[in-house]
N, CA, C and O atoms as a Tinker XYZ file with bonds, in Angstrom:
   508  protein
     1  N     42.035000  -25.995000   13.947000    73     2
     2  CA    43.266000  -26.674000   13.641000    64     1     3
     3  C     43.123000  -27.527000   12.376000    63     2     4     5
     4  O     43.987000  -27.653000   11.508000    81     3
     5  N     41.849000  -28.123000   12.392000    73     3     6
     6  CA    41.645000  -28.700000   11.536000    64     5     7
     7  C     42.112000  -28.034000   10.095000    63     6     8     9
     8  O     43.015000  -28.500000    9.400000    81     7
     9  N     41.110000  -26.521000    9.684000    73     7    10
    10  CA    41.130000  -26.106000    8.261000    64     9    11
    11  C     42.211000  -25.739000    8.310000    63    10    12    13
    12  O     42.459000  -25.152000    7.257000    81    11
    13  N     43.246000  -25.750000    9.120000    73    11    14
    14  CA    44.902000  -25.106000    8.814000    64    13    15
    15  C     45.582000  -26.050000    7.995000    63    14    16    17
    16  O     46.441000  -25.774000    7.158000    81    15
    17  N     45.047000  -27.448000    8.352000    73    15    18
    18  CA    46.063000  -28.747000    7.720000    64    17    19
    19  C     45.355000  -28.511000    6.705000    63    18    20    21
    20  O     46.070000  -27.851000    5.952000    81    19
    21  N     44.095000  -28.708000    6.121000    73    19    22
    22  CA    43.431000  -29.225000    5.032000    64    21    23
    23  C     43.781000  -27.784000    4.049000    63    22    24    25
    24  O     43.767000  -28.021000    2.841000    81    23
    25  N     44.026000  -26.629000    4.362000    73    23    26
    26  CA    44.711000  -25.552000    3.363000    64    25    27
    27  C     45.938000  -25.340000    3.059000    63    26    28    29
    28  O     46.427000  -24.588000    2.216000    81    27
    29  N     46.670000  -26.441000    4.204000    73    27    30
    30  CA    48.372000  -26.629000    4.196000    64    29    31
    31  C     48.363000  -27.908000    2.789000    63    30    32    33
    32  O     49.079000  -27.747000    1.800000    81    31
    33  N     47.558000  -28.965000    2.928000    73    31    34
    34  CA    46.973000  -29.888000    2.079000    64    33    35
    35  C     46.586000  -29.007000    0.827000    63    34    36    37
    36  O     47.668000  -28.470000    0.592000    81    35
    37  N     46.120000  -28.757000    0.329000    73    35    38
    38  CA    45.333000  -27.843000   -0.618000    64    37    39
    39  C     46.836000  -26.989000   -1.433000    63    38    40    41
    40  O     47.357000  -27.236000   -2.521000    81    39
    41  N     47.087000  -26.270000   -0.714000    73    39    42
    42  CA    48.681000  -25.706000   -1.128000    64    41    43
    43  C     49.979000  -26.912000   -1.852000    63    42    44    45
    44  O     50.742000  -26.936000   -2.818000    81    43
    45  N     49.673000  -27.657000   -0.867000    73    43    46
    46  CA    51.023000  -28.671000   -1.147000    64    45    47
    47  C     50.315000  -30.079000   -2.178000    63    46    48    49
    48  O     50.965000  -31.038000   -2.595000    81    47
    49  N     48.789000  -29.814000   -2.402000    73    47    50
    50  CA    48.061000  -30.590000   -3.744000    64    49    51
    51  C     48.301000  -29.506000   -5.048000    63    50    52    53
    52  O     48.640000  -29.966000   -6.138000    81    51
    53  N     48.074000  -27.844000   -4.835000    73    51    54
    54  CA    48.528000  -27.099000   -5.928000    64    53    55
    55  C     49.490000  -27.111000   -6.681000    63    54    56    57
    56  O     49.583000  -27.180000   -7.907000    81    55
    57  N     50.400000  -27.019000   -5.664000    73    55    58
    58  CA    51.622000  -27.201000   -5.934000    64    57    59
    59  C     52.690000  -28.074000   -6.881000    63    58    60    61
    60  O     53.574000  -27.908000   -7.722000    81    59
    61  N     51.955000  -29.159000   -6.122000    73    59    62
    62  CA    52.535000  -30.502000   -7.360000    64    61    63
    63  C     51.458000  -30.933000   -8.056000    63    62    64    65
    64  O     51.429000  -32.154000   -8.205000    81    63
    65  N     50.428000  -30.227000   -8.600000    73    63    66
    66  CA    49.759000  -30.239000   -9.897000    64    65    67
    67  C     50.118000  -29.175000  -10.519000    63    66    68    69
    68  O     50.090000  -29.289000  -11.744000    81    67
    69  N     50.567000  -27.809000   -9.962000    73    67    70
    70  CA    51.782000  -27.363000  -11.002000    64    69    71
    71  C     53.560000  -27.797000  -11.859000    63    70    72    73
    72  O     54.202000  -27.693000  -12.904000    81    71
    73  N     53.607000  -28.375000  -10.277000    73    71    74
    74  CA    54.850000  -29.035000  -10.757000    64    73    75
    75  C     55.208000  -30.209000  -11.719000    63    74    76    77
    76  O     56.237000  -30.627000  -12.251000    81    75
    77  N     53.436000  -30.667000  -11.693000    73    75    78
    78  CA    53.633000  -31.906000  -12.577000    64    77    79
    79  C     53.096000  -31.273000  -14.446000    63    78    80    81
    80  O     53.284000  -31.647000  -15.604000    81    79
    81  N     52.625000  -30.539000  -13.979000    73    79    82
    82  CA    52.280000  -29.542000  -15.553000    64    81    83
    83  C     53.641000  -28.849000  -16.050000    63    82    84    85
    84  O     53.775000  -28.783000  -17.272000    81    83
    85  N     54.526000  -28.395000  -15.358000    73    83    86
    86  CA    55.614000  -28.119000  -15.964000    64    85    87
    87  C     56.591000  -28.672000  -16.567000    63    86    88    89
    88  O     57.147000  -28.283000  -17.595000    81    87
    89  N     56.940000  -30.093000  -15.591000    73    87    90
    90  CA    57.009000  -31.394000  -15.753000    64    89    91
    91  C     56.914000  -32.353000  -17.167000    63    90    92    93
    92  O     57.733000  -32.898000  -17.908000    81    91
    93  N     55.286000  -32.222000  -17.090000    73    91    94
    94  CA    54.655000  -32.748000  -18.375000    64    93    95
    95  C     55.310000  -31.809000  -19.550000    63    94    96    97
    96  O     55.965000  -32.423000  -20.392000    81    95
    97  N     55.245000  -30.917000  -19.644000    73    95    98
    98  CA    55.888000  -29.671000  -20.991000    64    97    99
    99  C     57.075000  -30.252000  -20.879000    63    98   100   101
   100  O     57.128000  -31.200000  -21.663000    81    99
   101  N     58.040000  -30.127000  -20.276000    73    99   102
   102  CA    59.491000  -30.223000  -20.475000    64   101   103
   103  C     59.685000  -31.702000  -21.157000    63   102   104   105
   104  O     60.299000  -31.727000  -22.224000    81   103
   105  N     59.199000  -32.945000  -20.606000    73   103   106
   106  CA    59.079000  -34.246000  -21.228000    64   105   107
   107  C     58.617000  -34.305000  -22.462000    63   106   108   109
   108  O     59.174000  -35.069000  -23.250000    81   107
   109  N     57.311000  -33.375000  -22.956000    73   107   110
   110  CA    56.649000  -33.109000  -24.331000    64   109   111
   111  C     57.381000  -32.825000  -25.023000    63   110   112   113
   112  O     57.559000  -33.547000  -26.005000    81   111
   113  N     58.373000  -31.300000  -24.793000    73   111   114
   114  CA    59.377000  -30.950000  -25.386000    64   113   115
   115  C     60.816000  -31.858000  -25.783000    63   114   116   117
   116  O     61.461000  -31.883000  -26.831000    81   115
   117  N     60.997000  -32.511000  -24.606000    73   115   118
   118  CA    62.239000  -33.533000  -24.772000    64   117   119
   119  C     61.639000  -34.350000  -26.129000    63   118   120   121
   120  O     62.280000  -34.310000  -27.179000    81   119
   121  N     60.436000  -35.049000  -26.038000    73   119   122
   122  CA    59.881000  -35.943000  -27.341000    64   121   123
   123  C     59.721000  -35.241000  -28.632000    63   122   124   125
   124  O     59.886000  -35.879000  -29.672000    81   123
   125  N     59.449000  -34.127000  -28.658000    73   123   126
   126  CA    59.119000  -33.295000  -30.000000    64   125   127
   127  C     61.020000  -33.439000  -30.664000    63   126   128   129
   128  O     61.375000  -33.928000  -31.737000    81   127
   129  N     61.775000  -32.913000  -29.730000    73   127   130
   130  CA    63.072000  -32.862000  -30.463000    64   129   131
   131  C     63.818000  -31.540000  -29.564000    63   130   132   133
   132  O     63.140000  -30.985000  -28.700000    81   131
   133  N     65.268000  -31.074000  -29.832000    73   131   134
   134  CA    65.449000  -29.939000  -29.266000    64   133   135
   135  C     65.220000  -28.972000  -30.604000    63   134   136   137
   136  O     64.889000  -27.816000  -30.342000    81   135
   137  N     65.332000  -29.248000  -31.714000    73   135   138
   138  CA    64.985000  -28.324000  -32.380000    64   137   139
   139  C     63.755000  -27.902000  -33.231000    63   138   140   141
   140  O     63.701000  -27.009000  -34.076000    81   139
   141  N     62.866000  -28.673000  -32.851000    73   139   142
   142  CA    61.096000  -28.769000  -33.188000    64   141   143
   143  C     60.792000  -27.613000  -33.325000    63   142   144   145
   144  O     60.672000  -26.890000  -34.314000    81   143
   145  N     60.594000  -27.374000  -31.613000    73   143   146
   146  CA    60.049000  -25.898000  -31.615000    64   145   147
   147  C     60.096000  -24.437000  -32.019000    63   146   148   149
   148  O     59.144000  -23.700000  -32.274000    81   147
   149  N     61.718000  -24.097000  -32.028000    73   147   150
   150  CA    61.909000  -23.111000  -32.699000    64   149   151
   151  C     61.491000  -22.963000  -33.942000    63   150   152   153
   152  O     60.707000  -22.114000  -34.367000    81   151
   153  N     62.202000  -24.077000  -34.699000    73   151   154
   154  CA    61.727000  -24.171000  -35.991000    64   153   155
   155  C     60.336000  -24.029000  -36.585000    63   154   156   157
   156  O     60.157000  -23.660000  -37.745000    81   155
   157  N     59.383000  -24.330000  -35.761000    73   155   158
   158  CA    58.053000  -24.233000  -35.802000    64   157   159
   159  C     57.341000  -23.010000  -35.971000    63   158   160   161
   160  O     56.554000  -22.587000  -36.817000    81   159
   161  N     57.918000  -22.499000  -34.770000    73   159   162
   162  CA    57.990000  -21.120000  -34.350000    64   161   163
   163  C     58.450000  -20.166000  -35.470000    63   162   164   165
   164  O     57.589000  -19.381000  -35.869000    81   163
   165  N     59.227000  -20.129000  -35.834000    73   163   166
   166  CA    60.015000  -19.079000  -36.597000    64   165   167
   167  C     59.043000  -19.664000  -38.303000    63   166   168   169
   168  O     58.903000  -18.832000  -39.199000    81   167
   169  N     58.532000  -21.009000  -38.464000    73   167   170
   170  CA    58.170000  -20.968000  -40.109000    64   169   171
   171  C     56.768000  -20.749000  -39.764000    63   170   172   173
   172  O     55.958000  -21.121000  -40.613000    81   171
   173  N     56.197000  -20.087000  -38.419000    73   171   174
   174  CA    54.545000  -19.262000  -38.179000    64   173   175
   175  C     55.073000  -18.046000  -38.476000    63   174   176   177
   176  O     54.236000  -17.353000  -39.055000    81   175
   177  N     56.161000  -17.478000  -38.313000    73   175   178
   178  CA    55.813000  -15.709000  -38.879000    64   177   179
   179  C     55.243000  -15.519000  -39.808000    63   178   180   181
   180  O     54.077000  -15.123000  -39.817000    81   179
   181  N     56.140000  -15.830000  -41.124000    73   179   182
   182  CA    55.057000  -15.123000  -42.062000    64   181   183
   183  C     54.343000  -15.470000  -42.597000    63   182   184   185
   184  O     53.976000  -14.736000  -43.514000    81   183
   185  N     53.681000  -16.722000  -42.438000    73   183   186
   186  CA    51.942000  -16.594000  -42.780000    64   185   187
   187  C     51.534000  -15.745000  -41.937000    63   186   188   189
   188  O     50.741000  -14.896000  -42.345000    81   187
   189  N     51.915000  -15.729000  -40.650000    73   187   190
   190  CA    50.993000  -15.310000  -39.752000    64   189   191
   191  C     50.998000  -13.655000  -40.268000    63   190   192   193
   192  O     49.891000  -13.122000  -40.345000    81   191
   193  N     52.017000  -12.967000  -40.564000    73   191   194
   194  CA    52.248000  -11.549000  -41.341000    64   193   195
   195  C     51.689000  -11.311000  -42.200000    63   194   196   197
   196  O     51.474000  -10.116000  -42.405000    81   195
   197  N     51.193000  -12.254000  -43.090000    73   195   198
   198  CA    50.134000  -12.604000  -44.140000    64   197   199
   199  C     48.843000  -12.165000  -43.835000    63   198   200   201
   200  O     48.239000  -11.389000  -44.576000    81   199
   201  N     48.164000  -12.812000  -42.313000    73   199   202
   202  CA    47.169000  -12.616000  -42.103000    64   201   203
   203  C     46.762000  -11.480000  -41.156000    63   202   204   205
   204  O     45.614000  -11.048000  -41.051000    81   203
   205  N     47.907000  -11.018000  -40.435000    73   203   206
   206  CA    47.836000   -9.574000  -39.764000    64   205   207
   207  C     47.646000   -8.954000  -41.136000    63   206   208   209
   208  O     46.461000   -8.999000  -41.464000    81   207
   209  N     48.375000   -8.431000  -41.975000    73   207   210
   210  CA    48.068000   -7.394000  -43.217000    64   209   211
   211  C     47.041000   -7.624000  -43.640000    63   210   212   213
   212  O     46.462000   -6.718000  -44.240000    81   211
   213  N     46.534000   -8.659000  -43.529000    73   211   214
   214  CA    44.761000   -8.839000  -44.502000    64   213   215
   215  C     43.998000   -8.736000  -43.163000    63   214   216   217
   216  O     42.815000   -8.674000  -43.498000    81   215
   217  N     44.093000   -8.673000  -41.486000    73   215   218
   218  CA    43.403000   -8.408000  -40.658000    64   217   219
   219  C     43.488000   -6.528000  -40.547000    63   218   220   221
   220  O     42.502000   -5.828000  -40.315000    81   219
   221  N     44.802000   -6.036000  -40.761000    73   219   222
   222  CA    44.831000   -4.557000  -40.812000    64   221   223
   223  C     43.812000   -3.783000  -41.933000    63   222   224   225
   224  O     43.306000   -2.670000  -41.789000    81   223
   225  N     43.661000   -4.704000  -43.096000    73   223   226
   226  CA    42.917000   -3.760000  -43.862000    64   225   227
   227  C     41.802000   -3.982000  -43.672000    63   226   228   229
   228  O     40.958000   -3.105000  -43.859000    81   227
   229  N     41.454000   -5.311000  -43.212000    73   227   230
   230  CA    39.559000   -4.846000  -42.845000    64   229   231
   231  C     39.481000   -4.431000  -41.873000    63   230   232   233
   232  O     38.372000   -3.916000  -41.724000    81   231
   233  N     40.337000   -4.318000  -40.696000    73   231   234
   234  CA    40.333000   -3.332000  -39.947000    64   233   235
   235  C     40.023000   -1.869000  -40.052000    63   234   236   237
   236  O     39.329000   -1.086000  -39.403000    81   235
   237  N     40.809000   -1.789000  -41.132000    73   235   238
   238  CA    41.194000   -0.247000  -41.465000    64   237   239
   239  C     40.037000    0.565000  -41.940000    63   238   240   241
   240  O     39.798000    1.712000  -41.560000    81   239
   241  N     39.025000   -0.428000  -43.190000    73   239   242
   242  CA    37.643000   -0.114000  -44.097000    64   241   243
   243  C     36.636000    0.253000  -43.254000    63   242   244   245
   244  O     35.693000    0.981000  -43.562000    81   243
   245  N     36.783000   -0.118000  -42.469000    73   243   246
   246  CA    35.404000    0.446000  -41.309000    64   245   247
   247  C     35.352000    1.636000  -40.626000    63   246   248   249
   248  O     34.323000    2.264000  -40.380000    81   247
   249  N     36.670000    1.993000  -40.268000    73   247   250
   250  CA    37.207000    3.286000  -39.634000    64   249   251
   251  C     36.984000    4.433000  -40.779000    63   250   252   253
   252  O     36.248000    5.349000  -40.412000    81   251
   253  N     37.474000    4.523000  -42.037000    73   251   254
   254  CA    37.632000    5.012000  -43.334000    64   253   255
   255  C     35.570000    5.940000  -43.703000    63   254   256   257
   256  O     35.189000    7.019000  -44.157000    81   255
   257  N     34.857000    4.629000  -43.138000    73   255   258
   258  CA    33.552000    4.265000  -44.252000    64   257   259
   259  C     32.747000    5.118000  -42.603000    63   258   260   261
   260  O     31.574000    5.448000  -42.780000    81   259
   261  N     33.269000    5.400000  -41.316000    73   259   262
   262  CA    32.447000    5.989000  -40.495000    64   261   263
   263  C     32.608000    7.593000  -40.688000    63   262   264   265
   264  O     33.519000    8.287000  -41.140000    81   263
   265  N     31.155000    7.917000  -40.079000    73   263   266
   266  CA    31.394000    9.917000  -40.470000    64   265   267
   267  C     31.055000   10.143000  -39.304000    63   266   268   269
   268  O     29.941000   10.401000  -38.848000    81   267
   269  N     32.292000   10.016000  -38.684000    73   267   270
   270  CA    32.700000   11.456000  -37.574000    64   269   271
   271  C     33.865000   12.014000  -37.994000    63   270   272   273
   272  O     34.228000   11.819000  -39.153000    81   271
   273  N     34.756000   12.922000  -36.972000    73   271   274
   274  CA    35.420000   13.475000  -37.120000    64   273   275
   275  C     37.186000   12.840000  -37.165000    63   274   276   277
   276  O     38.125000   12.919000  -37.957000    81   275
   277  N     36.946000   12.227000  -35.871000    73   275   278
   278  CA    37.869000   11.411000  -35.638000    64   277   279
   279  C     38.137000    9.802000  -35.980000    63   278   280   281
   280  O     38.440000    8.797000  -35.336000    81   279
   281  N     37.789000   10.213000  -37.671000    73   279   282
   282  CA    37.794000    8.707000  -38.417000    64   281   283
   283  C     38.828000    8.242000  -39.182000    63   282   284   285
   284  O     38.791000    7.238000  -39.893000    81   283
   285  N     39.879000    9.088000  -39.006000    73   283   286
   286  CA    41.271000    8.599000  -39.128000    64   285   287
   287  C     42.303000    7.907000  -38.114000    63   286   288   289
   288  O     43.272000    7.198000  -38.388000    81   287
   289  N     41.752000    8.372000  -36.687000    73   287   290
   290  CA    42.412000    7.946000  -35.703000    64   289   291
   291  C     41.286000    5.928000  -35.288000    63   290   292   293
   292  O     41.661000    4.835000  -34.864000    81   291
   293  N     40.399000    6.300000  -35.588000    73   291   294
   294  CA    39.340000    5.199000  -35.780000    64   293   295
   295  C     39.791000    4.143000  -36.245000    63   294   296   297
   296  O     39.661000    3.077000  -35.644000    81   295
   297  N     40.448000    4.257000  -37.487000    73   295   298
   298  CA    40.754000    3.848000  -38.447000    64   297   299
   299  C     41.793000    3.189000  -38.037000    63   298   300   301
   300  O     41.863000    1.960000  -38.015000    81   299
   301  N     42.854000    4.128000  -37.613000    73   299   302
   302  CA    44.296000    3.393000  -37.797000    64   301   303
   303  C     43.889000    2.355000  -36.063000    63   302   304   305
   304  O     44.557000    1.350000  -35.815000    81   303
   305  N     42.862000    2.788000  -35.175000    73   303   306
   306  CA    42.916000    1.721000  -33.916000    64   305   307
   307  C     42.150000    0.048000  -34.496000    63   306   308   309
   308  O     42.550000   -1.079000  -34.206000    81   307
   309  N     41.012000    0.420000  -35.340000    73   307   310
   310  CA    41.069000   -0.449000  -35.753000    64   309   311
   311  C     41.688000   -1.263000  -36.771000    63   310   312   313
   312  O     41.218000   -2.260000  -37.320000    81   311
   313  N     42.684000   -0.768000  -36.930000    73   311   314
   314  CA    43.389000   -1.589000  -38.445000    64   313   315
   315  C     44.777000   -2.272000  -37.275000    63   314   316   317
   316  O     45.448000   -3.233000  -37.652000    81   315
   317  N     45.011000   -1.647000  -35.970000    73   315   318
   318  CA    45.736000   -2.071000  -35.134000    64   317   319
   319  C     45.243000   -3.264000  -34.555000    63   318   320   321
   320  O     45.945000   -4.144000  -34.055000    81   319
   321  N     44.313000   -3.261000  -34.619000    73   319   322
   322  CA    43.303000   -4.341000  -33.453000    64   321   323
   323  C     43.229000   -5.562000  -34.357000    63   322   324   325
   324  O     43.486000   -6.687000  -33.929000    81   323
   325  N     42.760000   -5.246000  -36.005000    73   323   326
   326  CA    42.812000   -5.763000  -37.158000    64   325   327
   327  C     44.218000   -7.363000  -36.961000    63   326   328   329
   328  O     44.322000   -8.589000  -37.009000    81   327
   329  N     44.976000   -6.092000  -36.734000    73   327   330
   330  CA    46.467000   -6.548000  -37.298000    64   329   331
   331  C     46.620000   -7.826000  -35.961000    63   330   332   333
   332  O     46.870000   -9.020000  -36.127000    81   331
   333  N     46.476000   -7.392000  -35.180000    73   331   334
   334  CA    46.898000   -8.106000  -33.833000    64   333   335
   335  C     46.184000   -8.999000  -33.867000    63   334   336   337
   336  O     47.037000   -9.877000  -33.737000    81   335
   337  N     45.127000   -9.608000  -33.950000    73   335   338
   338  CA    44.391000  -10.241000  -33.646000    64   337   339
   339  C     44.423000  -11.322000  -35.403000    63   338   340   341
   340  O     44.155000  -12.520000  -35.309000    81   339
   341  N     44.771000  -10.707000  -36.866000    73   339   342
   342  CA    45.447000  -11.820000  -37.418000    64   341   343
   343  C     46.411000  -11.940000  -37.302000    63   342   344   345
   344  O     46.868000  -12.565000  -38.259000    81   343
   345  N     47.186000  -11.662000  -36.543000    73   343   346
   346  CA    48.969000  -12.409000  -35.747000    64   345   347
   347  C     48.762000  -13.515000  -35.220000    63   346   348   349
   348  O     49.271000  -14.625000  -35.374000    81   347
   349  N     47.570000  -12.923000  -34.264000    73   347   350
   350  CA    47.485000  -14.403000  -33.065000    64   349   351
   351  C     46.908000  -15.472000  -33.744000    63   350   352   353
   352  O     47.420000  -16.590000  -33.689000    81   351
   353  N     45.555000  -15.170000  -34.594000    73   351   354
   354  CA    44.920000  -16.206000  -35.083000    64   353   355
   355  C     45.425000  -16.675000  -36.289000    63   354   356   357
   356  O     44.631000  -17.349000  -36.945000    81   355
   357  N     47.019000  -16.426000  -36.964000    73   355   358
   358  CA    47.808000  -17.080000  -37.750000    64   357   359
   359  C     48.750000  -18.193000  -37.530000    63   358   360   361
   360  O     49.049000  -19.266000  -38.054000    81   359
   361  N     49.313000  -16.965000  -35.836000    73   359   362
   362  CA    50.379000  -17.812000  -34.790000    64   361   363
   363  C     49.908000  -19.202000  -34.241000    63   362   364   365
   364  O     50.582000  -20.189000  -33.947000    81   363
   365  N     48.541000  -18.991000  -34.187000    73   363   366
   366  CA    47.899000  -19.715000  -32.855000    64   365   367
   367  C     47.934000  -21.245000  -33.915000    63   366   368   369
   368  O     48.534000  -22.264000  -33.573000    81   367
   369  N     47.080000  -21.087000  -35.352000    73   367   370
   370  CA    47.264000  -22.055000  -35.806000    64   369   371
   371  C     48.281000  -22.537000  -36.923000    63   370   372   373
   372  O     48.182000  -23.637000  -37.468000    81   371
   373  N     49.237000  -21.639000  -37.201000    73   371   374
   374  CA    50.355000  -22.766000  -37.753000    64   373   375
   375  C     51.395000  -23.484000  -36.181000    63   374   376   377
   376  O     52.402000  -24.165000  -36.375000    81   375
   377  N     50.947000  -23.192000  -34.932000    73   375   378
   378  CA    51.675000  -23.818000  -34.012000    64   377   379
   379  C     51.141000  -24.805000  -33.196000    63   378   380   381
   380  O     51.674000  -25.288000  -32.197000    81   379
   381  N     49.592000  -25.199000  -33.881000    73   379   382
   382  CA    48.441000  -26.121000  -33.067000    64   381   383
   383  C     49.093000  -27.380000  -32.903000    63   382   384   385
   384  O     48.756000  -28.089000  -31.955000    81   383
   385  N     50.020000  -27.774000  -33.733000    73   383   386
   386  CA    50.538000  -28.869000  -33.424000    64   385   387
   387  C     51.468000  -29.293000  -32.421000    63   386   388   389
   388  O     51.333000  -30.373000  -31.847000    81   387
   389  N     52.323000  -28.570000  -32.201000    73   387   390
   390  CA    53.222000  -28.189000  -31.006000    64   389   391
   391  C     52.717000  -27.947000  -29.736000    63   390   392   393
   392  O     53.142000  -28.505000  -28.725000    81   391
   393  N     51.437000  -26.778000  -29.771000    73   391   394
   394  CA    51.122000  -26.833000  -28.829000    64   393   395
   395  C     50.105000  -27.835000  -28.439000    63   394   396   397
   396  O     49.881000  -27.730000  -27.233000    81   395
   397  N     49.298000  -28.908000  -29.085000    73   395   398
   398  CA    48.756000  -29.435000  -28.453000    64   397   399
   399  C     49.996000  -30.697000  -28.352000    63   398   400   401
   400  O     50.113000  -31.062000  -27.182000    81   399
   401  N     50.411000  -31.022000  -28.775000    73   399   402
   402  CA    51.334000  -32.267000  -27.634000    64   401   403
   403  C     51.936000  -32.101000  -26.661000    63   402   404   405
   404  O     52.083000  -33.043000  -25.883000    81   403
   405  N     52.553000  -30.671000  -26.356000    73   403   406
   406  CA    52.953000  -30.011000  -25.375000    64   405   407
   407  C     51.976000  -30.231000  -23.918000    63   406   408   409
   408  O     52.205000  -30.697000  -22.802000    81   407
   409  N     50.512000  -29.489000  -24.748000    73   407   410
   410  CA    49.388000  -29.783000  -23.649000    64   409   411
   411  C     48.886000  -31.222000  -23.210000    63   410   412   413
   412  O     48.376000  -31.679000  -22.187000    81   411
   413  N     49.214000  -31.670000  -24.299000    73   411   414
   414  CA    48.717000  -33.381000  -23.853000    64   413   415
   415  C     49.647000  -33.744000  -22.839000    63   414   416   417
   416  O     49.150000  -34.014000  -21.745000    81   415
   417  N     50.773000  -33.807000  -22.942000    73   415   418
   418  CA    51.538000  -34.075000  -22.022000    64   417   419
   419  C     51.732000  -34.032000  -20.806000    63   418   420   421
   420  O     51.860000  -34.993000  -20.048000    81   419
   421  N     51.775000  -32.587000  -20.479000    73   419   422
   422  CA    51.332000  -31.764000  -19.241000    64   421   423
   423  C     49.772000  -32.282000  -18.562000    63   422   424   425
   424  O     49.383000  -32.433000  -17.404000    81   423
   425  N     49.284000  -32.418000  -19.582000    73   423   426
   426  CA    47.714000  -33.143000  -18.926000    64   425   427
   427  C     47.568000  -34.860000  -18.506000    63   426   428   429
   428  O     46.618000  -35.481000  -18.030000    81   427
   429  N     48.808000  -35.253000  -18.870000    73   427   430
   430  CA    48.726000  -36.869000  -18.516000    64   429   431
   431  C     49.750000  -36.498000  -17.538000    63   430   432   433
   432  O     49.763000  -37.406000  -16.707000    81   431
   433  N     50.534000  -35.689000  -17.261000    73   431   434
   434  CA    51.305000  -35.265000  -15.789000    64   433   435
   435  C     50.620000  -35.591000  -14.988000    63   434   436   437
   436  O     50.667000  -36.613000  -14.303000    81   435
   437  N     49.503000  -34.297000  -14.976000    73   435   438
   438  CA    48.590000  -33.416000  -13.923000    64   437   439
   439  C     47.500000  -34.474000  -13.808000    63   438   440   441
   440  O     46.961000  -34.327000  -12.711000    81   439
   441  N     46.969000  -35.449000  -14.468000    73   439   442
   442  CA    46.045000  -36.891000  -14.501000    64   441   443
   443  C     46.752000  -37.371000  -13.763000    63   442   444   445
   444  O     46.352000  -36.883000  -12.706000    81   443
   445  N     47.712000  -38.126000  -13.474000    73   443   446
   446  CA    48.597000  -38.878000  -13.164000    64   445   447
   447  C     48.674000  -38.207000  -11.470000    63   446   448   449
   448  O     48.398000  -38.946000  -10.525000    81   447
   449  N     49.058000  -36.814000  -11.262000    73   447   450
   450  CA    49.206000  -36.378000   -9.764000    64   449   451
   451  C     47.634000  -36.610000   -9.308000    63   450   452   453
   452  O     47.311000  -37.043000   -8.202000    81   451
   453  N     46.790000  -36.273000  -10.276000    73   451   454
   454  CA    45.381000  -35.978000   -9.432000    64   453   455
   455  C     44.733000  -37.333000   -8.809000    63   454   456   457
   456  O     43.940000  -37.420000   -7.872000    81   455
   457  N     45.583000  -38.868000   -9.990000    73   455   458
   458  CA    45.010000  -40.016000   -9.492000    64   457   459
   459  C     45.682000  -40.422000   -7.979000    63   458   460   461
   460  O     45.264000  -41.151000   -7.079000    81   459
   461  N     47.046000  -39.525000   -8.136000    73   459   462
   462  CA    47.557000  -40.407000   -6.778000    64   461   463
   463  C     46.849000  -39.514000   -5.476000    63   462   464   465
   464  O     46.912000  -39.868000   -4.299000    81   463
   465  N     46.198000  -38.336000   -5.954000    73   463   466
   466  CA    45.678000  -37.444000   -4.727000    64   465   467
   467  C     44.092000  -37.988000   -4.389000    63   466   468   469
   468  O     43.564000  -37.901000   -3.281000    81   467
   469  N     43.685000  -38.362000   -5.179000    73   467   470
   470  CA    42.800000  -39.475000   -5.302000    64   469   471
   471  C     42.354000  -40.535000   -4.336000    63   470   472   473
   472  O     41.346000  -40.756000   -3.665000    81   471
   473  N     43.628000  -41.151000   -4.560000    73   471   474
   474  CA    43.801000  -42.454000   -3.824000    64   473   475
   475  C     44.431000  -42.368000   -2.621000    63   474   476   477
   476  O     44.520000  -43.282000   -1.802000    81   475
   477  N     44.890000  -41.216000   -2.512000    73   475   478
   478  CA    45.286000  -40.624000   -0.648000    64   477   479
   479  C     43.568000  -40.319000    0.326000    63   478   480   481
   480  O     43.089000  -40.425000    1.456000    81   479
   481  N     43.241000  -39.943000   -0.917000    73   479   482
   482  CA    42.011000  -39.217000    0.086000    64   481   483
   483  C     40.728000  -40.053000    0.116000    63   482   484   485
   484  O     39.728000  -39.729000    0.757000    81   483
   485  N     40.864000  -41.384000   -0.785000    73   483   486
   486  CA    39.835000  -42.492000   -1.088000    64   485   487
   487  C     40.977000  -43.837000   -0.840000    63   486   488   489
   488  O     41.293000  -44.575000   -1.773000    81   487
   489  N     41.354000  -43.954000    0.139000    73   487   490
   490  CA    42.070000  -45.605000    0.276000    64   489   491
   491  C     41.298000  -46.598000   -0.057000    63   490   492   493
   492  O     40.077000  -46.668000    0.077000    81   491
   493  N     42.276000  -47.644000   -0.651000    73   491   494
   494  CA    41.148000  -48.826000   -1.047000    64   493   495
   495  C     41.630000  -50.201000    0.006000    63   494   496   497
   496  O     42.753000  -50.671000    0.188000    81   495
   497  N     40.707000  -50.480000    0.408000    73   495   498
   498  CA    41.348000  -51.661000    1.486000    64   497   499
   499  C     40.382000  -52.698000    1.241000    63   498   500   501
   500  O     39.151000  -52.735000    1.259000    81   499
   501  N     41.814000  -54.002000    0.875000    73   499   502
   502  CA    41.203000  -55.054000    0.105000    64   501   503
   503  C     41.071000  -56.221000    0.936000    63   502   504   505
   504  O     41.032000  -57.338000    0.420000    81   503
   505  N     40.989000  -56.035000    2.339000    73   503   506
   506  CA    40.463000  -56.956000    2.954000    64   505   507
   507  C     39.271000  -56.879000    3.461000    63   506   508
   508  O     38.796000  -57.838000    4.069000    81   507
């Protein structure tokens, strides 16, 4: 009977340390502005297009420079892999700013639930 409560506990501690992480974002977002983010968002494309095309072609040189047969299809997977991967690592940092206050936020939520779960399960009695 016991481990039924303490996983009913466990669920309903998950729970609102998700709820307080979602929480935290939406408040982050309210402080950034309503129109922060998009804007943010939309002036990462094209650098970030910048750096997919210069990730596609060294992608591409390696596929080109191997001798097998199937070094055209080589080629174009890695100039794909190339490409994708300078998207993200263009996206990721013209939006570091956004996203880390976003995350800060959400993390002084989820601090904030974990101290009061804390202090449920460690009472302090001051007499």
């Amino acid at each position: 009977m016991k481990s039924g409560t303490s996983r009913a506990n466990r669920f309903a501690y998950g729970r609102r340390l998700i709820n307080a992480g979602i929480s935290g974002i939406r408040s982050g977002q309210q402080d950034l502005g309503p129109q922060s983010i998009p804007n943010c968002m939309v002036a990462a494309v094209p650098d970030s297009f910048k750096l997919a095309a210069i990730g596609a072609c060294l992608g591409f040189l390696p596929g080109l420079l191997a001798r097998r047969r199937s070094r055209i299809s080589t080629a174009v997977a890695l100039a794909a892999a190339g490409s994708a991967l300078g998207f993200c690592a263009g996206f990721t940092w013209k939006t570091r700013k956004v996203t880390s206050s976003l995350a800060h936020s959400a993390l002084r939520e989820v601090r904030k639930v974990n101290d009061e779960h804390w202090l449920e399960r460690h009472p302090i009695d001051y007499a």
